[in-house]
C-alpha positions as CSV (number, residue, x, y, z in Angstrom):
1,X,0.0,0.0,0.0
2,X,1.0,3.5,-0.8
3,X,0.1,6.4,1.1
4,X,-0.1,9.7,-0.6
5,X,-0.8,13.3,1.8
6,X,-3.0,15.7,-0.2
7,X,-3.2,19.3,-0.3
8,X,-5.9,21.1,1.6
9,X,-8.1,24.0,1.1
10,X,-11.1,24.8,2.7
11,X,-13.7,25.0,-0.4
12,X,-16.2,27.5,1.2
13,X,-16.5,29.5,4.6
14,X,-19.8,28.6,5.0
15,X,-20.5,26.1,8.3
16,X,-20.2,22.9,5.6
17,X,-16.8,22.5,6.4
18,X,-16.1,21.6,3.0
19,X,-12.4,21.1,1.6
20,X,-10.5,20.5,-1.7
21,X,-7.8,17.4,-1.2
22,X,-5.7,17.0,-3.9
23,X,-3.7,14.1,-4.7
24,X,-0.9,13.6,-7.0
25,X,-1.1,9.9,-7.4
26,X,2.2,7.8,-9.3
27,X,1.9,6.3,-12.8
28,X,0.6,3.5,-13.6
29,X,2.6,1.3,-16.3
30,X,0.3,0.0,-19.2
31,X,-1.5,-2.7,-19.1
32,X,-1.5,-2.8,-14.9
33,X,-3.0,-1.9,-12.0
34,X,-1.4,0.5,-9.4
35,X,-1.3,-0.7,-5.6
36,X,-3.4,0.0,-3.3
37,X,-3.3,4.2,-3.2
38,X,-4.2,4.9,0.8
39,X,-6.0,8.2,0.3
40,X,-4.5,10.1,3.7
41,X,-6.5,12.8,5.7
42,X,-9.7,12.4,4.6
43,X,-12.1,12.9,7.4
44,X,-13.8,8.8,7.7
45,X,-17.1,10.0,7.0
46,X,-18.1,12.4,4.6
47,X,-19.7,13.1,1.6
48,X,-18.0,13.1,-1.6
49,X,-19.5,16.3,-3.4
50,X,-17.1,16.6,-6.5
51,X,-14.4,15.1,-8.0
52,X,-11.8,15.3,-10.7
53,X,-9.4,13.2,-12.5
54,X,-6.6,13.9,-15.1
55,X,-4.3,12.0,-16.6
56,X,-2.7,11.4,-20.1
57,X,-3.8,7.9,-20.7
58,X,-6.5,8.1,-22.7
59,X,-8.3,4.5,-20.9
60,X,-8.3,4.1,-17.1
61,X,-10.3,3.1,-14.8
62,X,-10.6,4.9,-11.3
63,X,-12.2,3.0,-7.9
64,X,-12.7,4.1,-4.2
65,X,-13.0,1.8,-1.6
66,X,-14.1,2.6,2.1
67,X,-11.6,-0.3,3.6
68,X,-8.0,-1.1,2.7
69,X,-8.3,-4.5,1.4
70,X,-9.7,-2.9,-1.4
71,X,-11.8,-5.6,-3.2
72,X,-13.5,-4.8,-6.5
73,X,-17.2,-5.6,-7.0
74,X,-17.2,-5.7,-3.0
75,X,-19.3,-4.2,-0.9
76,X,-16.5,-1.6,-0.4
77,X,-16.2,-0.5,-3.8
78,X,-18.0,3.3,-3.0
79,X,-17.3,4.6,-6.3
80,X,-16.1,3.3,-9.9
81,X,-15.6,4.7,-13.5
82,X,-14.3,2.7,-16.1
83,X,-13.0,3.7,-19.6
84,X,-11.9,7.5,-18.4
85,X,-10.7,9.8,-21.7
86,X,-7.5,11.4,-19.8
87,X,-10.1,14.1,-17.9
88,X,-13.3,13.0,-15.7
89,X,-15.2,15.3,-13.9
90,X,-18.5,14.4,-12.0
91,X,-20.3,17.2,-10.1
92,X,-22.7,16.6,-7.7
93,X,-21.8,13.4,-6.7
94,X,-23.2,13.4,-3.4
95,X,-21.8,10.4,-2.1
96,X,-22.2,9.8,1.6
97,X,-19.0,7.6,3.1
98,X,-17.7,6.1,6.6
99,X,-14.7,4.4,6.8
100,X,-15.1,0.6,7.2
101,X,-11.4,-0.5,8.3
102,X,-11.8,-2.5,11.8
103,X,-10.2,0.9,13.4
104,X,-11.9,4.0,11.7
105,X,-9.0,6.0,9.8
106,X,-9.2,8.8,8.4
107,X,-8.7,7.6,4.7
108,X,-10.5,6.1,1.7
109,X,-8.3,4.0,-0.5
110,X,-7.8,3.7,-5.0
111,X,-7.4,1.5,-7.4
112,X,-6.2,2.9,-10.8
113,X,-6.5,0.4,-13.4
114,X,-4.5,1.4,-16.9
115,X,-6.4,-0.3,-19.6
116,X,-4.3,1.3,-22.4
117,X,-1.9,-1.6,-23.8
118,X,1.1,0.8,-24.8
119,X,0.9,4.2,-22.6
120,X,1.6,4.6,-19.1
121,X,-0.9,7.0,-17.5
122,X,1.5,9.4,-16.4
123,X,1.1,11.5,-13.3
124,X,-2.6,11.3,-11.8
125,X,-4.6,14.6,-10.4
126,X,-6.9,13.8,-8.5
127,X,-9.0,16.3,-6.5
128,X,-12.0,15.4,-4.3
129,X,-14.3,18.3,-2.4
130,X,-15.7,16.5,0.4
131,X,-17.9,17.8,3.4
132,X,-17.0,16.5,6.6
133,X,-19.0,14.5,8.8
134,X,-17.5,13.8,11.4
Protein backbone atom coordinates (compact mmCIF):
# COMPACT_ATOMS: atom_id res chain seq x y z
CA UNK A 1 0.00 0.00 0.00
CA UNK A 2 1.00 3.53 -0.84
CA UNK A 3 0.10 6.44 1.13
CA UNK A 4 -0.12 9.73 -0.57
CA UNK A 5 -0.78 13.27 1.81
CA UNK A 6 -2.97 15.70 -0.15
CA UNK A 7 -3.19 19.28 -0.33
CA UNK A 8 -5.91 21.10 1.62
CA UNK A 9 -8.12 24.03 1.11
CA UNK A 10 -11.12 24.79 2.74
CA UNK A 11 -13.69 24.95 -0.42
CA UNK A 12 -16.22 27.54 1.17
CA UNK A 13 -16.50 29.53 4.61
CA UNK A 14 -19.85 28.59 5.03
CA UNK A 15 -20.52 26.06 8.34
CA UNK A 16 -20.19 22.88 5.61
CA UNK A 17 -16.81 22.48 6.44
CA UNK A 18 -16.09 21.58 2.97
CA UNK A 19 -12.38 21.11 1.60
CA UNK A 20 -10.53 20.49 -1.69
CA UNK A 21 -7.83 17.41 -1.18
CA UNK A 22 -5.75 16.97 -3.95
CA UNK A 23 -3.71 14.08 -4.72
CA UNK A 24 -0.85 13.58 -6.95
CA UNK A 25 -1.06 9.85 -7.38
CA UNK A 26 2.18 7.80 -9.26
CA UNK A 27 1.86 6.34 -12.80
CA UNK A 28 0.58 3.52 -13.63
CA UNK A 29 2.57 1.31 -16.34
CA UNK A 30 0.34 0.03 -19.23
CA UNK A 31 -1.53 -2.75 -19.05
CA UNK A 32 -1.52 -2.79 -14.91
CA UNK A 33 -2.97 -1.87 -11.98
CA UNK A 34 -1.41 0.48 -9.38
CA UNK A 35 -1.29 -0.66 -5.59
CA UNK A 36 -3.38 -0.02 -3.34
CA UNK A 37 -3.32 4.20 -3.16
CA UNK A 38 -4.21 4.86 0.80
CA UNK A 39 -6.02 8.23 0.30
CA UNK A 40 -4.47 10.09 3.70
CA UNK A 41 -6.51 12.84 5.65
CA UNK A 42 -9.74 12.35 4.62
CA UNK A 43 -12.15 12.87 7.36
CA UNK A 44 -13.76 8.81 7.72
CA UNK A 45 -17.10 9.95 7.02
CA UNK A 46 -18.10 12.41 4.63
CA UNK A 47 -19.68 13.13 1.57
CA UNK A 48 -17.98 13.12 -1.58
CA UNK A 49 -19.45 16.26 -3.36
CA UNK A 50 -17.13 16.64 -6.54
CA UNK A 51 -14.41 15.09 -7.98
CA UNK A 52 -11.85 15.34 -10.67
CA UNK A 53 -9.40 13.24 -12.47
CA UNK A 54 -6.64 13.86 -15.12
CA UNK A 55 -4.27 12.02 -16.64
CA UNK A 56 -2.70 11.41 -20.12
CA UNK A 57 -3.75 7.91 -20.71
CA UNK A 58 -6.49 8.05 -22.72
CA UNK A 59 -8.32 4.46 -20.88
CA UNK A 60 -8.35 4.05 -17.11
CA UNK A 61 -10.25 3.13 -14.78
CA UNK A 62 -10.64 4.93 -11.31
CA UNK A 63 -12.17 2.97 -7.86
CA UNK A 64 -12.69 4.11 -4.18
CA UNK A 65 -13.05 1.84 -1.57
CA UNK A 66 -14.06 2.65 2.11
CA UNK A 67 -11.65 -0.34 3.59
CA UNK A 68 -8.01 -1.14 2.68
CA UNK A 69 -8.34 -4.47 1.43
CA UNK A 70 -9.75 -2.85 -1.43
CA UNK A 71 -11.79 -5.63 -3.17
CA UNK A 72 -13.50 -4.83 -6.51
CA UNK A 73 -17.19 -5.62 -6.96
CA UNK A 74 -17.22 -5.73 -2.96
CA UNK A 75 -19.29 -4.21 -0.94
CA UNK A 76 -16.53 -1.59 -0.39
CA UNK A 77 -16.23 -0.45 -3.79
CA UNK A 78 -17.96 3.32 -3.01
CA UNK A 79 -17.25 4.61 -6.28
CA UNK A 80 -16.11 3.26 -9.94
CA UNK A 81 -15.63 4.65 -13.45
CA UNK A 82 -14.29 2.71 -16.06
CA UNK A 83 -13.00 3.74 -19.62
CA UNK A 84 -11.90 7.51 -18.37
CA UNK A 85 -10.69 9.82 -21.71
CA UNK A 86 -7.50 11.38 -19.83
CA UNK A 87 -10.13 14.14 -17.95
CA UNK A 88 -13.30 12.95 -15.65
CA UNK A 89 -15.15 15.33 -13.88
CA UNK A 90 -18.52 14.42 -12.03
CA UNK A 91 -20.31 17.23 -10.09
CA UNK A 92 -22.72 16.65 -7.75
CA UNK A 93 -21.84 13.37 -6.70
CA UNK A 94 -23.17 13.43 -3.36
CA UNK A 95 -21.80 10.43 -2.14
CA UNK A 96 -22.22 9.84 1.56
CA UNK A 97 -18.99 7.59 3.09
CA UNK A 98 -17.68 6.05 6.60
CA UNK A 99 -14.69 4.39 6.77
CA UNK A 100 -15.15 0.60 7.24
CA UNK A 101 -11.44 -0.49 8.34
CA UNK A 102 -11.84 -2.47 11.82
CA UNK A 103 -10.18 0.89 13.36
CA UNK A 104 -11.92 3.96 11.74
CA UNK A 105 -8.99 6.04 9.78
CA UNK A 106 -9.21 8.80 8.37
CA UNK A 107 -8.72 7.57 4.72
CA UNK A 108 -10.45 6.11 1.73
CA UNK A 109 -8.26 3.97 -0.47
CA UNK A 110 -7.75 3.70 -5.01
CA UNK A 111 -7.45 1.50 -7.35
CA UNK A 112 -6.24 2.92 -10.78
CA UNK A 113 -6.53 0.39 -13.37
CA UNK A 114 -4.48 1.44 -16.93
CA UNK A 115 -6.37 -0.28 -19.56
CA UNK A 116 -4.26 1.30 -22.42
CA UNK A 117 -1.92 -1.56 -23.78
CA UNK A 118 1.10 0.83 -24.84
CA UNK A 119 0.91 4.16 -22.63
CA UNK A 120 1.55 4.64 -19.05
CA UNK A 121 -0.92 7.03 -17.53
CA UNK A 122 1.55 9.39 -16.42
CA UNK A 123 1.13 11.50 -13.31
CA UNK A 124 -2.65 11.29 -11.83
CA UNK A 125 -4.57 14.55 -10.38
CA UNK A 126 -6.91 13.77 -8.54
CA UNK A 127 -8.96 16.28 -6.48
CA UNK A 128 -12.03 15.44 -4.33
CA UNK A 129 -14.33 18.26 -2.40
CA UNK A 130 -15.74 16.55 0.44
CA UNK A 131 -17.87 17.84 3.38
CA UNK A 132 -17.00 16.53 6.58
CA UNK A 133 -19.04 14.55 8.83
CA UNK A 134 -17.53 13.83 11.43
Amino acid sequence: MITITPTVQMHDQAKQKQYLYTYTLPTVLASTTSDILKLNLIPHHGIINQLNVNCSSDDYDLSLFDDKDAVYNSVHEILAYERIDNNYERVKVALDYDNADTIKTDALYAKIKNDDPSNATGTITLKLYITDLR
